[in-house]
N, C-alpha and C positions, 0 to 999 in steps of 0.2 A: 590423303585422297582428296581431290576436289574437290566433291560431291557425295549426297548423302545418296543418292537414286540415283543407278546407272541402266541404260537397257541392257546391257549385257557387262557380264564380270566373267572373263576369262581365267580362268586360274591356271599357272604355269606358264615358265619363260623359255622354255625350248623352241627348237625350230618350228616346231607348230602349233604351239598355243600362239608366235607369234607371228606364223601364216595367217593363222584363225582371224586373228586381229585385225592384221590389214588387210586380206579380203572383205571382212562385214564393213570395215570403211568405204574401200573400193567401191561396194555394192549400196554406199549409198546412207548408213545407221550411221548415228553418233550417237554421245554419252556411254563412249566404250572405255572401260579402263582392262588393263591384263596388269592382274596382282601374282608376282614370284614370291616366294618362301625366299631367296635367297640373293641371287644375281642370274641375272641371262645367262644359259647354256649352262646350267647349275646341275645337270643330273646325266643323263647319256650323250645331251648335244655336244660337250664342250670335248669328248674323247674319242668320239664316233671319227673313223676310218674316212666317212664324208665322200665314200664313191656314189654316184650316182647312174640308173641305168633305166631307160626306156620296158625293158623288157618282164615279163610277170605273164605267169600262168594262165591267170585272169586277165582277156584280152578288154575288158573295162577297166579292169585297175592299170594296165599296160598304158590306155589312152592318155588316162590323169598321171601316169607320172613323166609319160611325153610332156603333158603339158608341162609341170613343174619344173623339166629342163628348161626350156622355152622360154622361161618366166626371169632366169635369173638374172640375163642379159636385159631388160627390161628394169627389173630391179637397182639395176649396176647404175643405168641412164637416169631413174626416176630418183636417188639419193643421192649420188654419186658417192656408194658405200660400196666398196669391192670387196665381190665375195669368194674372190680370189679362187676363180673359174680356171681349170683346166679341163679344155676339152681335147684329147689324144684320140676317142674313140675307146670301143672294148673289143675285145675278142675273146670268146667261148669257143672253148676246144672240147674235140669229139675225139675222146681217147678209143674208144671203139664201133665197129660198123653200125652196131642200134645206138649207140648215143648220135652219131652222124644221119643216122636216119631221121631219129628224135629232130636234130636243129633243124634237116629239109622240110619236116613240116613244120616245125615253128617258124621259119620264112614266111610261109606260105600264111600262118594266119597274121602276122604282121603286114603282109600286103593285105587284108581285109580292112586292116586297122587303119590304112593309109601311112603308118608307118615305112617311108622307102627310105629311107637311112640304111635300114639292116640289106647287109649283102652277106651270101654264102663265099667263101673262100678257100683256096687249097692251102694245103703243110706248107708249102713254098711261101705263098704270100704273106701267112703269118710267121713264119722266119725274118720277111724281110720287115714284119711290121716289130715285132718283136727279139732284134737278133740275140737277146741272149735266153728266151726259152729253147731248150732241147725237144724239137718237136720230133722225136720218134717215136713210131706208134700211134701220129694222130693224124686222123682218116679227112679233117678237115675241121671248120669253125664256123661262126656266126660272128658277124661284124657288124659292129652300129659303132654308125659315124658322131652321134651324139652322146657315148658313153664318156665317163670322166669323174673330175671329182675337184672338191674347193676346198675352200677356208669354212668349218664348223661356224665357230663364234663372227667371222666376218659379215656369212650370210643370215645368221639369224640376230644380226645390228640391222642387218638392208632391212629386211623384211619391218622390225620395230623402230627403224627411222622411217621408212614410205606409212606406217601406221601412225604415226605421229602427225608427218606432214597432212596427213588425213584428219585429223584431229583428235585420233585416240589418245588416249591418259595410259602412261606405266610405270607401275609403282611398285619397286624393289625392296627387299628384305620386310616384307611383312606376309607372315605367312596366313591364310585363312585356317579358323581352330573350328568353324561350325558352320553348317547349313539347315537353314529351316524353313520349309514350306509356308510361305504365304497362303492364310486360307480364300484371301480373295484374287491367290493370283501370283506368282512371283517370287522370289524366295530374298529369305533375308542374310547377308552374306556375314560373318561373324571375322573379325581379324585382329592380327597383333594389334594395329592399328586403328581399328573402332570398327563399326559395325553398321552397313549399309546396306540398302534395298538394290533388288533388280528382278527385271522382267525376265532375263532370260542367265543362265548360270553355263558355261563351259569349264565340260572338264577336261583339261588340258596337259592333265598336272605327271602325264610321263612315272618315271619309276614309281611314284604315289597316286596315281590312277586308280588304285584299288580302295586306299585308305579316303581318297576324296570322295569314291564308288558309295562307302558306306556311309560317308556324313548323309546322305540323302537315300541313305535304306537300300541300297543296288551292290551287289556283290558281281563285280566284270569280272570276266573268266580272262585276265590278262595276270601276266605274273615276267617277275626278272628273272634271266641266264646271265651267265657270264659270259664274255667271248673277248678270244684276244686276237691281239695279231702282236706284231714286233717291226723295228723299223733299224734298218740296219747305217753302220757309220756307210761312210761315201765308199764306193766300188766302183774301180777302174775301166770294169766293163760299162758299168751305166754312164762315167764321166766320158766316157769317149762317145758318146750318141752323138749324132750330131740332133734330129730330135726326140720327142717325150716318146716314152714306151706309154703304150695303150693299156688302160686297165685291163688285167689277165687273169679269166676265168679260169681253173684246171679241174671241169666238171667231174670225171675220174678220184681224182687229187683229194677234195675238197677242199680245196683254196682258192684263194685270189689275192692278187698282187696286183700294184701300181709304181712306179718311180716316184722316190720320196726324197725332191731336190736331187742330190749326187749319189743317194743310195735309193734302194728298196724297201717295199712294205710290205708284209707279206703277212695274209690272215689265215685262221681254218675254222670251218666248220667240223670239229672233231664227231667221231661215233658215241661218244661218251661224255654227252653234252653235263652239266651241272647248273642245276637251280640256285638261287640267292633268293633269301630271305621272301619265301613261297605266299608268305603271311604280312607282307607291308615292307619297305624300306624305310630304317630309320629317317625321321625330320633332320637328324643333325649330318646327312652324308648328303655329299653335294664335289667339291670338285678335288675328287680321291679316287684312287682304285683299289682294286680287291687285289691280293697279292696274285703273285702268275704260279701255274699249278703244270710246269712244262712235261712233266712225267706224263700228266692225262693226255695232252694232243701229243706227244713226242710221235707218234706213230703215221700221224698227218704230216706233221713236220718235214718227218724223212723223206714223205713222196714230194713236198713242196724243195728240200732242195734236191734232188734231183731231177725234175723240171729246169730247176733253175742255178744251173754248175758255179753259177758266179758266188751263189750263199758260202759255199765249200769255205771254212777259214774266215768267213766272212767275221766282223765284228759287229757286236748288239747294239746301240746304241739303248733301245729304252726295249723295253715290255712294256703292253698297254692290256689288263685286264678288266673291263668295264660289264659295267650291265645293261644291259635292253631289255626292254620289254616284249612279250612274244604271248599272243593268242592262239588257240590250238589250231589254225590252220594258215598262221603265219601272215595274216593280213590285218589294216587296223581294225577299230572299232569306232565305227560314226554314226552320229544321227540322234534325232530324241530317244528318252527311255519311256517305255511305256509306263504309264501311270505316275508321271513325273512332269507333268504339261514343265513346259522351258528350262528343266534338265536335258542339257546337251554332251556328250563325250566326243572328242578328237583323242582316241589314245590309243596303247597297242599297234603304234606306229615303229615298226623294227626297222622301217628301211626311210628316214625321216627326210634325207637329202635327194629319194625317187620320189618319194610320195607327200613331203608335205607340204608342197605348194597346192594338189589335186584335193587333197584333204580339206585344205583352208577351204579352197574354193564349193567343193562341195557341200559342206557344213553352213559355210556362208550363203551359198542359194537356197537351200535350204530352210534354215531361219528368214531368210529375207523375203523368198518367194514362195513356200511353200512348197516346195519340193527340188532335189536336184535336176540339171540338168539333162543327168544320163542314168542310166542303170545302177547303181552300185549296190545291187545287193551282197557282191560280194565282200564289200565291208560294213555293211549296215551292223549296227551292234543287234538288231532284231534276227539275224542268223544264226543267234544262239538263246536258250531258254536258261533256266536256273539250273539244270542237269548240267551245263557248262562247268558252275563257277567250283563244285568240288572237289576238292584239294585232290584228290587220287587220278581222277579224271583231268583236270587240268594238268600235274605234272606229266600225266603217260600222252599225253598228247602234245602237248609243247615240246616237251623232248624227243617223241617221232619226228617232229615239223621240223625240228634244230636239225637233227641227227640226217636230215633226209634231206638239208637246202637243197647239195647240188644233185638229188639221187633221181632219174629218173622216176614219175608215175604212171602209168599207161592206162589208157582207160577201161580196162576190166580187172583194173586190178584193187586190191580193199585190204587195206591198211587195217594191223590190231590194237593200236592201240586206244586206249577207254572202251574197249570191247568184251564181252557184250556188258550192254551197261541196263537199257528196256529191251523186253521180250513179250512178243504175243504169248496169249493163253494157251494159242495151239503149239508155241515154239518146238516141246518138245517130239507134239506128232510130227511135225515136219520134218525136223530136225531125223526120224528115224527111219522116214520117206526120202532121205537122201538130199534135203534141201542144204544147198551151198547160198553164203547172206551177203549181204548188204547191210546197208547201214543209212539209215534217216532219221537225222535229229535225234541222234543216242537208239534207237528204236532198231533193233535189230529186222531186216525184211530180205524175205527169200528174193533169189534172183532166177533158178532156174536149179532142177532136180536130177541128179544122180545117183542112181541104183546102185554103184561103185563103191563100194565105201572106200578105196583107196584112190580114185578119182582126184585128180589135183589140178586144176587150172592155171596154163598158161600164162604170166601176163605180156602180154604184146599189143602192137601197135595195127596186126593184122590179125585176121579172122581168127577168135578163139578154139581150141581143142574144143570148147564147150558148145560146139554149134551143133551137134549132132542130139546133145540133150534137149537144145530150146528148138527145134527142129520137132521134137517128137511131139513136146507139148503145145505146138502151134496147131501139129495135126489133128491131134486127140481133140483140141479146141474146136477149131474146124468139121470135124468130123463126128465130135459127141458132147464133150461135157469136158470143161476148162475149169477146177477150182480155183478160185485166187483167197488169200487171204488180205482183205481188206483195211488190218488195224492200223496201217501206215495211212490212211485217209484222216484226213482232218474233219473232224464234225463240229459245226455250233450253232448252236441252240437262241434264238430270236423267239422273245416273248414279250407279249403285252397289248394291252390295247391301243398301242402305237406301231403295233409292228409292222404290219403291210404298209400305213403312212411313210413309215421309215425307209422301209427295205426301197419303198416306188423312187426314195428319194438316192438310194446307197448304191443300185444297182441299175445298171444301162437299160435291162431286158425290161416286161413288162414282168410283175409278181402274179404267181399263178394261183389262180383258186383252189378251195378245200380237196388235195388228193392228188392234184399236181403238181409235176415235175421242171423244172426249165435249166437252160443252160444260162447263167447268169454273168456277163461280162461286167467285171467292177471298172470306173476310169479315175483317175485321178482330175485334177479339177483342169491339167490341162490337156485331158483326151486322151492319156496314154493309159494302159493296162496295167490294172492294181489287181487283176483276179480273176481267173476263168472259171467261176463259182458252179454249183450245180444245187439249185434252190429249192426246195419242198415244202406246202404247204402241209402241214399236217391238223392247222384247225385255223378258224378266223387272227386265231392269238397266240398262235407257236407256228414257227418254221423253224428248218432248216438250212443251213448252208454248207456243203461238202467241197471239198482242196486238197488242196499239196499240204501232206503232214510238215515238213517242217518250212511252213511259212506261219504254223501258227502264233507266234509271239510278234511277228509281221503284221500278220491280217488282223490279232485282237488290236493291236496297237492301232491300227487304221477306222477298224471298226468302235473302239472306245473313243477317238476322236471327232470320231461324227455324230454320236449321242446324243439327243437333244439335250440343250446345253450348255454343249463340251464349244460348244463355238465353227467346227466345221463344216462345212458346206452342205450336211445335210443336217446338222443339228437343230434347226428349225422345222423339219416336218413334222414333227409331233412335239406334244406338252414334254416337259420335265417328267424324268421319273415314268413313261408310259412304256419305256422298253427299256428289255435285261436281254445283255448277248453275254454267255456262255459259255466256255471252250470246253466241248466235252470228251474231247478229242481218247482222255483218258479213261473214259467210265462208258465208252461205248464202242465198242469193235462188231466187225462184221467178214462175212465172206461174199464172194462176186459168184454167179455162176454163167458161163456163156458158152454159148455152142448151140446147134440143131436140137440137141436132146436135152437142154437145158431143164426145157418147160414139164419133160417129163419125169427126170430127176424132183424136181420141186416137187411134183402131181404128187409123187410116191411115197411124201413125208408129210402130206399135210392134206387136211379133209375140206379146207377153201378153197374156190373155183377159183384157178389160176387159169384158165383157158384163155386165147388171143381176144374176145370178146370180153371176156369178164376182169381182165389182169392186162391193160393197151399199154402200149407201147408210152412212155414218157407220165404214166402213174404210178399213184404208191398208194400202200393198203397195209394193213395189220395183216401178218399170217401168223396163224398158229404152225410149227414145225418143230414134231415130234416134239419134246419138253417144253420147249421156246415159244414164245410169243415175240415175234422179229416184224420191225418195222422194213416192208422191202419194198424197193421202187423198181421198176421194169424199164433198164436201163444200160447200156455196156458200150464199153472205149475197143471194145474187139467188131465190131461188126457183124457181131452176131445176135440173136437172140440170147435177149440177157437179163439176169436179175443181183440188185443189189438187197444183203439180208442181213441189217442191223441187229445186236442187240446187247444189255448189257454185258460187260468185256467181262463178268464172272461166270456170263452162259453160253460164250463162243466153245468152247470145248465142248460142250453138250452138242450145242447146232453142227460142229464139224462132224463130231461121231458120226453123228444122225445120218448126214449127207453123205457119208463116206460109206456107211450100210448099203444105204438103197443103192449108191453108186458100186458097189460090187455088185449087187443084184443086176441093175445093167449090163457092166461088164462079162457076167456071165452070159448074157445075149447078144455078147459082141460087137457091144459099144462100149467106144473109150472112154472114161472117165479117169481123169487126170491132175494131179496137183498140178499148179504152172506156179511159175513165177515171174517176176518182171521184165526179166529178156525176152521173154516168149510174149508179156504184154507190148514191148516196145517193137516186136514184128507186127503181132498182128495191127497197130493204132498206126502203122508207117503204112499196110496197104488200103488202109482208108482213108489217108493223108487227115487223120486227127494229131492236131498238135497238142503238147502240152507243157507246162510251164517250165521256167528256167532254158527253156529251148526255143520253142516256137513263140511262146508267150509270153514276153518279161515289160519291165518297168518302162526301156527303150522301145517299143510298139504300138500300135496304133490299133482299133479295131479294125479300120478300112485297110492297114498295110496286112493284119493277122488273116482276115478273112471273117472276124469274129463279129463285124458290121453285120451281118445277116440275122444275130440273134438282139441287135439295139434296137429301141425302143422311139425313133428318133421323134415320134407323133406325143410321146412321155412329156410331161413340162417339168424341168427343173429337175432331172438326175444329174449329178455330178459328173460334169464334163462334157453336159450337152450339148452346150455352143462350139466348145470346138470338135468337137464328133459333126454337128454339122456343119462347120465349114469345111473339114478334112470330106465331108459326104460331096459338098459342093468343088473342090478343086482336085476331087482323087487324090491319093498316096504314087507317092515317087517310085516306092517299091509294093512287089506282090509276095505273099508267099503262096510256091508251087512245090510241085512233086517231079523230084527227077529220078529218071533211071540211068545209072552209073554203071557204065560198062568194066566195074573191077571185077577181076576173079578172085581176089585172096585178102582182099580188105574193104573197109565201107568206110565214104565219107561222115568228116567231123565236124564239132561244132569249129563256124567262124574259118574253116576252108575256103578258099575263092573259088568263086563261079567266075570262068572267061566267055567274053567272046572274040576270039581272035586275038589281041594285044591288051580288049578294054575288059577291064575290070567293071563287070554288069550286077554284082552279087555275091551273096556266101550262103554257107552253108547252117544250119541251125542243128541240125538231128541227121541220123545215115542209120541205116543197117538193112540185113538183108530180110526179104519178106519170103518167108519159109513155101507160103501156097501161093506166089506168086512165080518165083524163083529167079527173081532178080536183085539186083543191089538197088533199093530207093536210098531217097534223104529228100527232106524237105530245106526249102532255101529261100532266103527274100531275093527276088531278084527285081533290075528296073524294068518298069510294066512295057514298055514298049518290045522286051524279050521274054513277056510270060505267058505266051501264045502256047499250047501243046503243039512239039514239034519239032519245038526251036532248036536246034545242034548247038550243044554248047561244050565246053569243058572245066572240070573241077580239078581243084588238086586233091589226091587222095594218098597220104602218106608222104607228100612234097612232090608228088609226082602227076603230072596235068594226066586226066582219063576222062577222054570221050563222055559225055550225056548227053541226055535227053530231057525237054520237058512233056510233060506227059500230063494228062486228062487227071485229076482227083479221082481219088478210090480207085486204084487199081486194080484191088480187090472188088466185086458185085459193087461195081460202080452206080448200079438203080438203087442199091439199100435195099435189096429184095429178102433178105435172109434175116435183117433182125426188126423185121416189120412180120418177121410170120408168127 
């Protein structure tokens, strides 16, 4: 190694420890070296299948591995290292009417994406694109013009020659044996070869991701599979092409195929996937395979050749049984680790020739600028807690994600596996009340309640069987008393006598005095939304902050780095050591109550003046109820009169009882009082047009484009991201988000749907469903402002199919606020 102090020490020679590379170059760092255990392409790069494909679930991760196509050709010109590019295009076949339905809407959010490569096509066209699959029985495909696939070890030479020419250092066969936290900063990198400082540590390190996880005390919820494909001698079908067959999805199938030279390649996602070594892969395994286990896929096999008549007699030429690595929801793992200041991960990258140019790059703005680009919570390693990394829990999840690549998921539907793993304290009242679950951040949460006990849900891409349940409890909301159980809310605890200093400096809004409430919009330093918080003073030197439960290893991670300090951007408002944040997400649960008869349910358990006078609207106060002593703020995402009723998560069974009494007492006078759950919460917050995260509100937004400019603070000096919140104040946002009414009858607009107008593409879609007391289909949507006038005739696609809308006025619902001001 050149040098004893590097700013960064990438560990790992794969395709994207050596993306990582020459991105932070590109971007600008040196004194980068990337140290391999072994040689380039030494672990899943050098045996990886090496197709690549624009498309992913995640219409952010879909973006970044657009771009990583994109990129290669570039790379090709900038080395002149060939990375022996074939671009044929791909086709994804719809072996039945809902998987064809499925790809019409996934078109549709790829045009959002700006994506127009992908075209829809008939059985014909992919016959002619493909003549030797057997296309009977398929109703149609998806086509991207920029599917394909290269040379493994060619392109990850490109990449660690353009990182050279940049002037990074990489340095082979010496493996790192230790890492150690710098206490003034940085860590000290330990190797075969001697032992050097750096600012900043990436783990890169692919099948040893986990073993590298733990040099630095982090246990990643990533782990190896096995997966093979086979590649057959030459076949006279393929040698007579005149050109390349197009990578071949056979979603049905579970396979994919490509033209390999004069023969075929042909892979499976089997039912009965198989883990490898769950606990570390050996240091001495590098460029070998795991023997082939063809009895386990044979059943995949047979549907793959009979797709494809030509296999019949065909000859093997090799089996290829490899490992990859694979996180339980099949995406990687990037970004710092919390409590690890310049520990960085790129890994649990399964799909490394779609995604690990988007990876590099991401990681790299990141380190460089302080944040990415775009969204990517869906692979931020902060989407997962230590509940994660549990052997039992990691393998039943991983193996759903394997077992499931090509399987349809629809979105009311909820996967078992690591289920149930947390459970509220009330779990099992609910549970006897007829509650059907969800699932957030391991934490089991109701969605909506059935009386049935053989009751079984639909999953589909239109309107559920289950709308008649979330139908009842929208009413009963409306009309008396809505309980929710609240444990899935994230809470934490802000103390010290720096802590209002703090928060004035952490969060957009103003901080509110002793007993009130605010809505607290968090920005990142370049004006975009890190958190639609909900703030509570509870004394000079304790607040609260309430969220989205599973942003909390997100949010502490955000909020630990702004610490007076920790060094960022607000860690200057106050002395050292004057404030402690808290996650108490676990030692404090609560329930919600909203509806007209709210206030009088409360009255009837508790001997504190709760009245609209004494208990206002956007305060909070200590109540005694029945056993409990519950911190509750008067406050609700329904629109209605509402109260939130903390208290510790060992006395929420007590408080529910309590509530459930009186509310029979009600009941018997002929008010509804009602369990609900979150489908019935996401009608009623859609006819008030209340947005909420991962929807309306993500990393990609803006206060001025959300709406959420109304609650900033812009007269504040020095909150995080207050310069550019006022410039976005002074030149308006490009887009708005509105409230449309969609004239479907049997489905509701999705996230990332196109909003038309006429030809142009004005917008998408964020959130949809139907609002039960309104009785129309909404969805909120960013659209460009010169078409967010209430009014405007627009059209959405809904299930791939263009359907008439409207924009229409905010709060459909008691559009004055007149009902939870009473």
């Amino acid at each position: 190694m050149n040098s004893n102090h590097y700013r960064c020490v990438v560990i790992g020679g794969g395709v994207v420890g050596a993306s990582v590379l020459y991105h932070l170059a590109k971007l600008g760092w040196t004194d980068l070296v990337l140290v391999e255990r072994s040689e380039l392409t030494a672990g899943s790069t050098w045996h990886a299948a090496a197709g690549f494909h624009a498309l992913n679930a995640d219409p952010n991760v879909a973006a970044l591995q657009a771009y990583t196509i994109n990129l290669y050709k570039e790379l090709e010109a900038e080395t002149g290292q060939s990375c022996g590019l074939h671009m044929p295009g791909g086709v994804s076949i719809a072996g039945t009417p809902e998987r064809w339905e499925w790809l019409q809407a996934q078109w549709a959010v790829y045009q959002t994406l700006g994506i127009d490569t992908v075209h829809l096509i008939s059985p014909a066209e992919v016959k002619e694109l493909a003549p030797i699959m057997d296309v009977e029985g398929v109703h149609g495909a998806l086509f991207d013009e920029i599917e394909g696939h290269l040379d493994a070890s060619g392109t990850t030479y490109a990449y660690a020659a353009a990182a050279k020419q940049r002037g990074a250092e990489i340095v082979l066969h010496n493996r790192v044996l230790e890492l150690v936290q710098r206490p003034g900063g940085g860590w000290t990198v330990v190797t075969e070869q001697g032992t050097v400082t750096a600012d900043n540590v990436v783990n890169a390190a692919g099948l040893w991701a986990k073993q590298v996880g733990r040099m630095a005390g982090v246990d990643l919820p990533v782990t190896p599979m096995e997966h093979h494909y086979l590649v057959t001698e030459p076949l006279p079908e393929v040698q007579a092409l005149t050109k390349e067959l197009p990578m071949m999805m056979d979603l049905e199938g579970y396979t994919y195929a490509r033209q390999e030279q004069g023969g075929l390649l042909l892979g499976v996602y089997e039912l009965t996937p198989k883990h490898w070594n769950l606990d570390g892969v050996p240091w001495d395994y590098g460029l070998e395979l795991i023997p082939e286990d063809i009895d386990r896929i044979a059943p995949e096999l047979a549907v793959g050749f009979e797709r494809y008549p030509c296999l019949d007699g065909a000859g093997i030429r090799r089996w290829v049984n490899g490992a990859f690595t694979f996180t339980p929801d099949g995406n990687p793992l990037v970004g710092p680790v919390r409590g690890l200041p310049g520990y960085w991960v790129a890994c649990g990258v399964m799909a490394g020739f779609s995604q690990g140019g988007g990876v590099g790059l991401t990681l790299a703005q990141w380190m460089v600028d302080g944040e990415p680009a775009g969204d990517v919570y869906g692979m931020d390693v902060a989407r997962y807690g230590a509940y994660a990394s549990g052997r039992g829990y990691l393998e039943a999840t991983t193996g759903q994600f394997y077992k499931r690549r090509f399987v349809m998921t629809y979105p009311n539907e909820q996967l078992p596996a690591g289920r149930p793993l947390k459970t509220s304290a009330i779990h099992t009242d609910l549970d006897a009340a007829g509650a059907r679950w969800g699932v957030s951040w391991g934490l089991e949460t109701p969605l909506y309640f059935a009386a049935d006990p053989g009751f079984t849900e639909t999953p589909t891409l239109r309107r559920s069987n289950a709308f008649e349940h979330v139908a009842r409890e929208v009413t009963a909301t409306r009309e008396g008393v809505g309980i929710l159980d609240t444990t899935a809310f994230s809470r934490y605890e802000v103390r010290g006598p720096g802590a209002r200093a703090w928060l004035e400096q952490l969060v957009a809004s103003k901080v509110p005095g002793v007993g009130g409430v605010r809505l607290a919009p968090m920005l990142s330093p370049s004006g975009r939304l890190l958190g639609d918080l909900t703030l509570t003073c509870w004394a000079d030197d304790e607040f609260w902050l309430m969220g989205s439960y599973y942003l909390r290893e997100w949010h502490m991670r955000w909020f630990e780095s702004q610490l007076p300090g920790a060094g960022g951007d607000a860690s200057g408002a106050a002395p050292a050591g004057s404030v402690a944040v808290r996650d108490i997400s676990d030692d404090v649960a609560g329930v919600s109550l909203s509806g007209p008869a709210a206030r009088d349910l409360l009255a009837a358990v508790t001997k504190d003046d709760v009245s609209g006078t004494a208990l206002k609207r956007m305060r909070a106060t200590t109540l005694d109820v029945g056993l409990v002593r519950t911190r509750a703020g008067r406050l609700s995402v329904t629109g209605e009169t509402g109260y939130e009723l903390n208290v510790p998560a060992a006395q929420l069974r007590s408080l529910y009882a309590t509530l459930r009494e009186a509310g029979a007492g009600l009941a018997a006078r002929g008010v509804p009082v009602a369990d609900i759950g979150y489908n019935a919460v996401n009608s009623l917050r859609l006819e008030k047009s209340y947005g909420i995260w991962s929807k309306e509100f993500t990393w990609a937004y803006t206060p001025g484009m959300s709406g959420l400019d109304r609650f900033v603070a812009f007269d504040k000096p020095g909150f995080v991201g207050r310069e550019a919140a006022l410039r976005e104040k002074e030149t308006g946002p490009a887009q708005r988000l509105v409230t449309l009414d969609v004239a479907t009858k049997d489905a509701e607009a999705g996230p990332f749907e196109p909003v038309w107008s006429g030809e142009r593409r004005v917008g998408f879609v964020t959130s949809g469903g139907y609002g039960h007391s309104v009785g129309r289909s909404l969805a909120m949507a960013y659209l460009d402002v010169d078409l967010a006038a209430p009014g405007t005739p627009l059209e959405v696609h809904v299930v791939g199919v263009r359907t008439p809308a409207t924009v229409v006025e905010d709060s459909p619902y008691d559009p004055e606020g007149l009902r939870q001001r009473g």
